[in-house]
C-alpha positions as CSV (number, residue, x, y, z in Angstrom):
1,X,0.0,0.0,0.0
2,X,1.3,3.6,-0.2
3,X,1.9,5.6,1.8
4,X,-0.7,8.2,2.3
5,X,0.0,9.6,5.3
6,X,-3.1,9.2,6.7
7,X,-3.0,6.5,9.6
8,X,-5.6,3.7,9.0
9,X,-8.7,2.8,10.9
10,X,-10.3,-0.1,11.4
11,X,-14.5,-0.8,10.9
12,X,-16.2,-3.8,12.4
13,X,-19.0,-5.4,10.6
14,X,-21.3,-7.4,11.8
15,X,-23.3,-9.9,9.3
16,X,-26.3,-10.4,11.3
17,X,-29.9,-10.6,9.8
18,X,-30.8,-7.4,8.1
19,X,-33.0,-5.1,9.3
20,X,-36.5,-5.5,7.8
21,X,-37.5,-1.6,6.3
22,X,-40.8,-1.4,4.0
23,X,-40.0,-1.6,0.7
24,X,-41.3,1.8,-0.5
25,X,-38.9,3.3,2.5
26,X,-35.4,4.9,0.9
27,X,-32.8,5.7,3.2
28,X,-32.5,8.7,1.6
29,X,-34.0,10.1,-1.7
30,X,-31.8,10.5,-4.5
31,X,-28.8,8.6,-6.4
32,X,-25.2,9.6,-6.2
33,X,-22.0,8.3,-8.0
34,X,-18.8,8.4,-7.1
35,X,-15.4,9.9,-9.0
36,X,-12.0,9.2,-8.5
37,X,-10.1,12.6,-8.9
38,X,-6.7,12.0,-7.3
39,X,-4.1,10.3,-9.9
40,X,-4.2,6.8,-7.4
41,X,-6.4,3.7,-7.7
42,X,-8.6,3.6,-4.8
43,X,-11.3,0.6,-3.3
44,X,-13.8,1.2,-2.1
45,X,-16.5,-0.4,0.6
46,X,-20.2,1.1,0.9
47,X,-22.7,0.1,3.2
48,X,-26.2,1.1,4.4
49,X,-27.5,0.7,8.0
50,X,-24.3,-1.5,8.9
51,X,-25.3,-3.9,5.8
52,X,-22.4,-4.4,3.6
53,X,-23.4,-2.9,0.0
54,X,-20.3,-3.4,-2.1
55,X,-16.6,-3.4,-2.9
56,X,-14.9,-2.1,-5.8
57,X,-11.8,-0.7,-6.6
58,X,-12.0,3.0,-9.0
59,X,-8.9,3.8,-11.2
60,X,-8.1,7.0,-11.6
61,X,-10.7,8.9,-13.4
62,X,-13.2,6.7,-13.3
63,X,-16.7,7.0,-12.1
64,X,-19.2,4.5,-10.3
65,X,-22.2,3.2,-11.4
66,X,-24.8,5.4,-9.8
67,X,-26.4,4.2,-6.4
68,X,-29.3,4.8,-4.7
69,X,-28.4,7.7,-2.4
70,X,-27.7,7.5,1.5
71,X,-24.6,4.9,1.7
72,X,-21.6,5.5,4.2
73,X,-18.6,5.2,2.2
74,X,-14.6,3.7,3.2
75,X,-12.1,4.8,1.3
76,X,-9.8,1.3,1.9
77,X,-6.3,2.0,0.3
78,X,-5.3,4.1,-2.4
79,X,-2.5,3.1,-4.1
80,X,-0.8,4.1,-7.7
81,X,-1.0,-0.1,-8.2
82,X,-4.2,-1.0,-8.4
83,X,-3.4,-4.3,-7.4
84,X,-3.1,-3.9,-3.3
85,X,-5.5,-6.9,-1.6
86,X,-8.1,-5.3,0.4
87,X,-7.7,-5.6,4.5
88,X,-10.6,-7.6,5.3
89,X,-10.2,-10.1,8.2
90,X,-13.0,-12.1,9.0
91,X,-14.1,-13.0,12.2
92,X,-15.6,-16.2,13.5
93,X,-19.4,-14.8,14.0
94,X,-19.6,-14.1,10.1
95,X,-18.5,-10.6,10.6
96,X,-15.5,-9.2,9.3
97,X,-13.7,-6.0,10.0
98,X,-11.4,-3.4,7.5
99,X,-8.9,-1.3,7.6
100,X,-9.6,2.1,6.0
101,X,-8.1,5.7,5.7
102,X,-10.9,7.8,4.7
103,X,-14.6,7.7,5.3
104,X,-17.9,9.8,5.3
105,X,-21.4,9.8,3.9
106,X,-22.3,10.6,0.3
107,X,-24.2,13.8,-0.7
108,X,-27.3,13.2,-3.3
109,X,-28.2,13.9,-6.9
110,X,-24.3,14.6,-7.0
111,X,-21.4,13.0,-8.1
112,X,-19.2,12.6,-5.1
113,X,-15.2,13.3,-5.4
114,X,-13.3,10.5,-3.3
115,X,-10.8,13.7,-2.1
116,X,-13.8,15.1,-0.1
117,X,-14.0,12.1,2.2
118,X,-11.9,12.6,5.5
């Protein structure tokens, strides 16, 4: 991994049974996509509610497919590879935690620039 300079974190998930929600209920109206606008590969975990969405990785330049708005985002490595494993570790529950060095919530109807997560 590079070296960002930005110390890592670690998230816990837990797999547990998801939570039951209506199915007209969003979490949050709108879409959003994500862009990668620093010149380093980047992967990328979403989730919704503490339920694991996705994981991808986003070259530079590239955009996401467009989600339905409302996902936390964790920014997992960024690297000028693209070929870094992702630090999952999975627990004996069926959880798993990950590292990560930048996090935050996406903003709607927008396409979100990975530099504005912290």
């Amino acid at each position: 991994m590079t070296d960002t300079g930005m110390g890592a974190k670690r998230k816990i998930v837990s797999l547990s049974a998801p939570i039951e929600q209506p199915p007209a209920q969003k979490s949050s109206p709108g879409w959003y996509k994500l862009y990668n606008d620093t010149d380093m590969y980047v992967s990328v975990y979403r989730q919704e509610r503490d339920q694991p969405k996705s994981l991808f990785i986003l070259a530079p330049g590239q955009t996401s497919s467009e989600y339905e708005a409302g996902h936390e985002i964790y920014i997992l490595w960024i690297t000028d590879v693209g070929t870094e494993s992702t630090p999952i570790t999975w627990d004996g529950s069926g959880g798993f935690s990950c590292e990560y060095v930048l996090s935050g919530y996406t903003q709607a109807n927008q396409v979100n620039n990975v530099s504005s997560f912290q």
